[in-house]
C-alpha positions as CSV (number, residue, x, y, z in Angstrom):
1,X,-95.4,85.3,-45.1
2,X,-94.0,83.2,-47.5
3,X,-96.0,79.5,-48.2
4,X,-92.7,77.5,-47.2
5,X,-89.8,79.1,-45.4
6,X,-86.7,77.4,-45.2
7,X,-85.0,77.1,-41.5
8,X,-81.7,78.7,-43.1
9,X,-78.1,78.8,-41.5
10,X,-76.5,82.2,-42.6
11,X,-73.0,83.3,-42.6
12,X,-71.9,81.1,-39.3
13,X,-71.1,78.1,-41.8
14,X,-68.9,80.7,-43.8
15,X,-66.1,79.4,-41.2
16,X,-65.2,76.0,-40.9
17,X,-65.2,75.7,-36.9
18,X,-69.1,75.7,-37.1
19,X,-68.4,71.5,-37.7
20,X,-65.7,70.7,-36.2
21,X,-63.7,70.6,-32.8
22,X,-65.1,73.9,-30.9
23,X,-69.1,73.0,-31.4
24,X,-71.8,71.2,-30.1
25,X,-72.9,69.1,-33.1
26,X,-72.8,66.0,-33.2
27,X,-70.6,63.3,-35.3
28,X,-74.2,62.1,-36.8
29,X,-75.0,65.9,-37.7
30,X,-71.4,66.3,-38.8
31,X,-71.9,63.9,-41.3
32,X,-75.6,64.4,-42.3
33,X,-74.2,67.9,-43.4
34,X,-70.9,66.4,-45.5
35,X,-73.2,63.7,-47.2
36,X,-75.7,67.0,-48.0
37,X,-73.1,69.3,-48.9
38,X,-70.1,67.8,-49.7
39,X,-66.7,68.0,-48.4
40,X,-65.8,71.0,-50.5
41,X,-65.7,73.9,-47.3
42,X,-66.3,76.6,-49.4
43,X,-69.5,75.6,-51.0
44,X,-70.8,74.8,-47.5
45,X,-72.3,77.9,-46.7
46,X,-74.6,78.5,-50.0
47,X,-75.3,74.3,-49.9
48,X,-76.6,74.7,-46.2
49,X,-78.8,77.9,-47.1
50,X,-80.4,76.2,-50.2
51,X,-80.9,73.1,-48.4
52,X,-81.5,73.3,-44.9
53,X,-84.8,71.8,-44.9
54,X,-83.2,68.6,-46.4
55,X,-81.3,68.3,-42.8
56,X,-83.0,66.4,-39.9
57,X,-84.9,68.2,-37.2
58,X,-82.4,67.4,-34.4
59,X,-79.4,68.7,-36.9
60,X,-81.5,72.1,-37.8
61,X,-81.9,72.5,-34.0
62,X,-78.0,72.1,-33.6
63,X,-77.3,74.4,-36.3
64,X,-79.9,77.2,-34.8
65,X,-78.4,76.8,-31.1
66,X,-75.1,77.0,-32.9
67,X,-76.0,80.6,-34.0
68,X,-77.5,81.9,-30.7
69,X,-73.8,80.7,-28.9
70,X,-72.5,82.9,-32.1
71,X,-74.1,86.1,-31.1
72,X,-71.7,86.2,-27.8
73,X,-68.5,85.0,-30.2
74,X,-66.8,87.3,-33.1
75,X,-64.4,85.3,-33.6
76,X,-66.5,82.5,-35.0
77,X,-68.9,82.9,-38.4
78,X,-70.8,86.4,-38.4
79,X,-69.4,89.1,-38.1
80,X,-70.5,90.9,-34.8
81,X,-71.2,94.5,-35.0
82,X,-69.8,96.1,-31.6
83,X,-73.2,98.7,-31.8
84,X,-74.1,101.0,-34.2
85,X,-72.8,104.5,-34.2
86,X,-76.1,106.4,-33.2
87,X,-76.8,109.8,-32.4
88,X,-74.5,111.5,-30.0
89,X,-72.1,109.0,-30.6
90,X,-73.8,106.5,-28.4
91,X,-73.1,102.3,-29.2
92,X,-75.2,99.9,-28.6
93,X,-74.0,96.6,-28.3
94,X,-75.4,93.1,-29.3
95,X,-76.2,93.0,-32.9
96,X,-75.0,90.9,-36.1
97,X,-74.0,92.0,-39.2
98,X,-75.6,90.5,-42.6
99,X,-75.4,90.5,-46.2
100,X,-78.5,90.0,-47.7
101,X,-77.2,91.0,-51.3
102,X,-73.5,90.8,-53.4
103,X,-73.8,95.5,-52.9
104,X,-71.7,96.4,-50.4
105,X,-75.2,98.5,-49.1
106,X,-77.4,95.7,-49.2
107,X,-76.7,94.9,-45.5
108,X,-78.6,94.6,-41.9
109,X,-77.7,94.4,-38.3
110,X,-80.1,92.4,-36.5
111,X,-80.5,92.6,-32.4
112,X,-82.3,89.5,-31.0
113,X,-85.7,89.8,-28.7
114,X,-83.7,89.8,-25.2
115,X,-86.7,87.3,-24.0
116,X,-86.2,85.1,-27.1
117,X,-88.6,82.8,-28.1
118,X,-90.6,81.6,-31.4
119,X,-92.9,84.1,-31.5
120,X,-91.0,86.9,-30.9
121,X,-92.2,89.9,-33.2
122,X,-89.2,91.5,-35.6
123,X,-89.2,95.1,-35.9
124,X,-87.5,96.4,-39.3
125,X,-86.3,99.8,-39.5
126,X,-85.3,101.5,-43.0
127,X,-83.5,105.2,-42.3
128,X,-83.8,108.3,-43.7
129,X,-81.5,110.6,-45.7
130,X,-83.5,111.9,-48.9
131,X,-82.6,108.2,-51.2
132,X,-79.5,109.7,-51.3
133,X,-77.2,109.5,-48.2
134,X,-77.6,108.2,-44.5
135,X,-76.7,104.8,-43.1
136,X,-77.8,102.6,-41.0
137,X,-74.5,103.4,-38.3
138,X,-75.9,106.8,-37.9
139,X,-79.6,107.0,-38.9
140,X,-81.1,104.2,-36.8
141,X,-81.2,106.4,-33.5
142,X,-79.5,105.3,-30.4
143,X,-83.0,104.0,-28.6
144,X,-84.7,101.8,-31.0
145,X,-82.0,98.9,-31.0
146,X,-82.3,98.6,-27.2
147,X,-85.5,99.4,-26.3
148,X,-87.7,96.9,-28.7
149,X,-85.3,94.2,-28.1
150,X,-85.8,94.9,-24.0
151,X,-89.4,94.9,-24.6
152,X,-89.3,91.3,-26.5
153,X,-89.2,92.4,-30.2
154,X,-86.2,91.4,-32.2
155,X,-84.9,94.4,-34.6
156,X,-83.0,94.6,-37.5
157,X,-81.5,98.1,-39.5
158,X,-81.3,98.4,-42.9
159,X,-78.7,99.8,-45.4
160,X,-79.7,99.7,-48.8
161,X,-78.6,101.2,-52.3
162,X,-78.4,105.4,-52.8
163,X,-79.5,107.6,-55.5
164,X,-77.7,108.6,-57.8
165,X,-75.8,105.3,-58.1
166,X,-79.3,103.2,-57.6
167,X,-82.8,103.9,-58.3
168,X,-85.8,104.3,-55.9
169,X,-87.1,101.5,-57.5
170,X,-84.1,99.9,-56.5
171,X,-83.7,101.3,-53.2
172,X,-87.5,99.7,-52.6
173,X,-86.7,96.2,-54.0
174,X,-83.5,96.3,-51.5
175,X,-86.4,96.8,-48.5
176,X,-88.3,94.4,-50.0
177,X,-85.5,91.6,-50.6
178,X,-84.4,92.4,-46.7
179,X,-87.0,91.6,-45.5
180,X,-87.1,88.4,-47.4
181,X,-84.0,87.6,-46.1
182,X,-85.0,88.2,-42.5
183,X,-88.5,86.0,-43.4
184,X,-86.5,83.0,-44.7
185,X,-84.3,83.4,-41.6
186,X,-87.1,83.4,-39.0
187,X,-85.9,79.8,-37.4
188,X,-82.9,80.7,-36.6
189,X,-82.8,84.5,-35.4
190,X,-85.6,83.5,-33.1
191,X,-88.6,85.8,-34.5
192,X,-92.0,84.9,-36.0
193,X,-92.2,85.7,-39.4
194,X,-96.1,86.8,-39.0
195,X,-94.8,89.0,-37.1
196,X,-93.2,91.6,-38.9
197,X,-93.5,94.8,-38.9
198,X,-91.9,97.7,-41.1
199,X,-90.7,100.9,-39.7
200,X,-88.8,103.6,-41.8
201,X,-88.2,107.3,-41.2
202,X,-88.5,110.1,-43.7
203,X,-87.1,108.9,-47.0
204,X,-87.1,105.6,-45.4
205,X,-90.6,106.2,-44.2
206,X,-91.6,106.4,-47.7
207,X,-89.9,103.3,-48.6
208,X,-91.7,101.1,-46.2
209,X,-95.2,102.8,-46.7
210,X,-94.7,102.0,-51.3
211,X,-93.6,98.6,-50.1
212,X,-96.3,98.0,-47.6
213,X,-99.0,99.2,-50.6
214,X,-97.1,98.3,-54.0
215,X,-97.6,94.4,-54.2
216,X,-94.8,94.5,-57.0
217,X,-91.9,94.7,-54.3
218,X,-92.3,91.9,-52.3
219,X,-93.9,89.9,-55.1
220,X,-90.6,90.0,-57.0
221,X,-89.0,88.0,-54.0
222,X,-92.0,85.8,-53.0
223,X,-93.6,87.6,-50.4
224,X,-97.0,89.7,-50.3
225,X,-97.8,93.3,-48.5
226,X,-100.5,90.9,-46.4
227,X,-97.7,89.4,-44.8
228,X,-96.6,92.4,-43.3
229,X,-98.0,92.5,-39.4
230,X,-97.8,96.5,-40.2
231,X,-95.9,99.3,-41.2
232,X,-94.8,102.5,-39.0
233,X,-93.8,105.6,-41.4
234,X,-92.0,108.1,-39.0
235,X,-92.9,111.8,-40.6
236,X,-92.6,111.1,-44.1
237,X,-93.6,113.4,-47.2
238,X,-93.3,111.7,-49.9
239,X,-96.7,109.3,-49.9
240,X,-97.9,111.7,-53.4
241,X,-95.0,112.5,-55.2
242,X,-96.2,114.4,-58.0
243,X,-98.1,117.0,-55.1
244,X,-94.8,117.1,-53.1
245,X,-93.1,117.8,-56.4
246,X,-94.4,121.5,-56.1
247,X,-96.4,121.6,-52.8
248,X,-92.7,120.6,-50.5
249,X,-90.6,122.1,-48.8
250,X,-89.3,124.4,-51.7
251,X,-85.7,123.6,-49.9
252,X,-86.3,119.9,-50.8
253,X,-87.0,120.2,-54.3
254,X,-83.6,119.5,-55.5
255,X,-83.2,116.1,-54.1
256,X,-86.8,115.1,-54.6
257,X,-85.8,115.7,-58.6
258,X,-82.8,113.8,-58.0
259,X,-84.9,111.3,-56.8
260,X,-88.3,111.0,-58.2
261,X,-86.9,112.4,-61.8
262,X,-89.6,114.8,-64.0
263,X,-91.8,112.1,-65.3
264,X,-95.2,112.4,-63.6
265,X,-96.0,108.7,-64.3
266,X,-92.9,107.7,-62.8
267,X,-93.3,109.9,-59.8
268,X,-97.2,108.6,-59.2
269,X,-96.0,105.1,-59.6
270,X,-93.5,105.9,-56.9
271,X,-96.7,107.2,-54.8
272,X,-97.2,105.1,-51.8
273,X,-101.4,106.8,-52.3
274,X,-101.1,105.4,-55.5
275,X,-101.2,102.0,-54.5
276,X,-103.1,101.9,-51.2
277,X,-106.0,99.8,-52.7
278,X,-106.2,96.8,-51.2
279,X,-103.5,95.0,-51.0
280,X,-101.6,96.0,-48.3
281,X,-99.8,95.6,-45.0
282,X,-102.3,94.5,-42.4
283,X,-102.3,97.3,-40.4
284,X,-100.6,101.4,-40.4
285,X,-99.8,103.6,-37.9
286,X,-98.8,107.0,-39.3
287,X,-96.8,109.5,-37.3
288,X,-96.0,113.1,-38.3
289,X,-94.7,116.0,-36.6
290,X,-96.4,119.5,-36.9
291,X,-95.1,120.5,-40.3
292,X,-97.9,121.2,-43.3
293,X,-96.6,119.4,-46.3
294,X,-96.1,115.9,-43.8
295,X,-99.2,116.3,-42.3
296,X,-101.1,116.6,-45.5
297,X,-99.3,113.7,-47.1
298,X,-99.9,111.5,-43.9
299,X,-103.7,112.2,-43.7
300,X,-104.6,111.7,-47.5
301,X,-102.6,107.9,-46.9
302,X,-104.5,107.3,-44.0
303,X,-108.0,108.4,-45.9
304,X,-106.9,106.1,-48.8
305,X,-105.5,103.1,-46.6
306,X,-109.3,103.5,-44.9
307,X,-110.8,103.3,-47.8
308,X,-109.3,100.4,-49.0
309,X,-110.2,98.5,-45.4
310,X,-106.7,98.7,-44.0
311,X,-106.5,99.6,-40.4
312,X,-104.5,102.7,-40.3
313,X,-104.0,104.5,-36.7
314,X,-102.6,108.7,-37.7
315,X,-101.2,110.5,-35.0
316,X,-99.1,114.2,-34.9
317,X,-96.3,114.3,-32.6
318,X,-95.0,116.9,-31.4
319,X,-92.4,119.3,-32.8
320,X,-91.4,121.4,-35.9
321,X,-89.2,122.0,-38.9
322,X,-86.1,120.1,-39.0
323,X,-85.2,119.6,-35.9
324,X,-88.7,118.3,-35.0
325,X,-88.0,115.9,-37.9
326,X,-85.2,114.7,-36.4
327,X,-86.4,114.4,-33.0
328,X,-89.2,111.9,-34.2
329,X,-86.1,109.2,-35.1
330,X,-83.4,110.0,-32.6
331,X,-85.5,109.7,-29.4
332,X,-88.2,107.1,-30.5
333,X,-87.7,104.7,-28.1
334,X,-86.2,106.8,-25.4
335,X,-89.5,106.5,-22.6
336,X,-89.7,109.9,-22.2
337,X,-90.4,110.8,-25.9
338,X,-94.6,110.7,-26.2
339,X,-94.3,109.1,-29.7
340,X,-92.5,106.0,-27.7
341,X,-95.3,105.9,-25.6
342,X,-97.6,105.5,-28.7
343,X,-95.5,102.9,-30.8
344,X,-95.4,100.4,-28.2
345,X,-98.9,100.2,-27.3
346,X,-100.1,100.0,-31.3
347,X,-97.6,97.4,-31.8
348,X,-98.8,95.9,-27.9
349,X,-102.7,95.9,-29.4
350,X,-101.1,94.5,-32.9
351,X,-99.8,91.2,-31.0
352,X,-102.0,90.4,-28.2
């Protein structure tokens, strides 16, 4: 996605073990990193982010095999995150903790392809909870971190900033400046970053479609939407604000003011249909349960994504109201849910 992407060692130089007794590096790599860096420990971590490319290619392989032993060790650099709490109460181990901004919501847990290798798709998923609430520990669904992983995609989950205390604006630019951070990342996680594909659900559905159409986003942190492999919105509503401003759920309307405000230009600007002239995300599938106001929304995006020449796959799943809305996140990836089914082989004909 981006033109030059640096190979980038996050958070595992934060401790000092990463150089010293309990590694595998080298006394020449040791040494290549003081001479870059200094000897001052606690500027290590931002010197070796800004300047890994500055490092030789045997010392960035050390440093990227160093981080793949990490994923087994807590003890040592990242913080390990023991498995999100997902629906049911369910944990699923084997992801890592990031911070990919100073707000205590601007973080990620990412799960590693279980066949790793260089070209390794990433799945990213944004969650629901109407901009306002949710978080990644009990939004992501207790399928979708084990399933793509078992099925050689890495994944990463998303927090990002809430209304009222952040903007949608803001909440977007938090997607897009994930992602980023993921992209400039891709070396050492073990994905490829032309590979990427956005996922969201609801509220987080929305999110990923206005950053997969809405250039600004991902411009702002030097990316485009045509580096996106393709985008996945999981029963949003929200694609034309302004309609679902008085065509919604009338039970909804409350935290779509709270989030979209009473400006029609701001709410249109917000419109993921706003922006779905070219350019985009490569490619869109659409899902949407059997409810009017999503089902509407999702088939005027798909016409406009069409139009534009964006290859857009729309497909209703079934189920209804609420809890059909929240069977479409909590069981996508379980194999017996017929939207699983349909995810893996778009994404399967996306990659081959």
């Amino acid at each position: 996605m981006r033109k030059t992407i640096l190979i980038a060692v996050v958070g595992v130089v934060a401790a000092s073990p990463l150089l010293h007794a309990q590694t595998s590096f080298s006394p020449e790599c040791r040494r290549e990193v003081v001479k870059l860096c200094g000897a001052d420990r606690s500027n290590r971590r931002a010197c070796i982010i800004d300047k890994a490319d500055q490092l030789s290619a045997p010392c960035r392989t050390a440093l990227r095999e160093r981080v793949g032993a990490l994923r087994d060790n807590p003890r040592v650099g990242q913080r390990q995150n023991g498995g999100q709490r997902a629906s049911g109460d369910q944990r699923v181990s084997g992801g890592t903790e990031y911070a990919y901004g100073p707000d205590p919501l601007q973080r990620l847990v990412f799960y590693p392809a279980k066949v790793k290798g260089e070209h390794s798709p990433l799945i990213i998923f944004v969650h629901g909870g109407g901009w306002k609430r949710g978080d990644l520990s009990n939004a992501t669904g207790r399928y979708k971190p084990k399933h793509y992983p078992e099925n050689g995609y890495a994944f990463a989950t998303i927090n990002y900033r809430l209304v009222p205390d952040a903007t949608v604006e803001q909440a977007a630019a938090d997607v897009a400046k994930s992602i980023e951070y993921l992209v400039g990342r891709a070396a050492v996680l073990g994905f490829d970053p032309r590979r990427v594909v956005l996922m969201g659900h609801s509220a987080g559905a929305h999110l990923a479609a206005l950053v997969g159409t809405d250039p600004q986003y991902l411009r702002a942190v030097g990316l485009e939407p045509s580096g996106l492999a393709g985008v996945i919105p999981l029963d949003g509503a929200a694609y034309d604000v302004p309609l679902q401003m008085v065509d919604g759920n009338r039970f909804m309307q409350k935290t779509y003011s709270q989030a979209f405000g009473t400006d029609p230009a701001r709410q249109w600007a917000l419109s993921p249909t706003a922006h779905a002239a070219a350019p985009n995300a490569r490619s869109f599938l659409i899902l949407h349960i059997e409810r009017a106001d999503g089902t509407r929304q999702s088939k005027a995006l798909a016409e406009q994504l069409r139009a534009a020449g964006t290859a857009v796959q729309i497909n209703a799943v079934e189920g209804k109201g609420l809890k059909g809305h929240a069977e479409i996140n909590r069981s996508l990836g379980n194999p017996d849910y017929p939207a699983t089914a349909i995810v893996d082989k778009w994404l399967a004909d996306l990659f081959r």
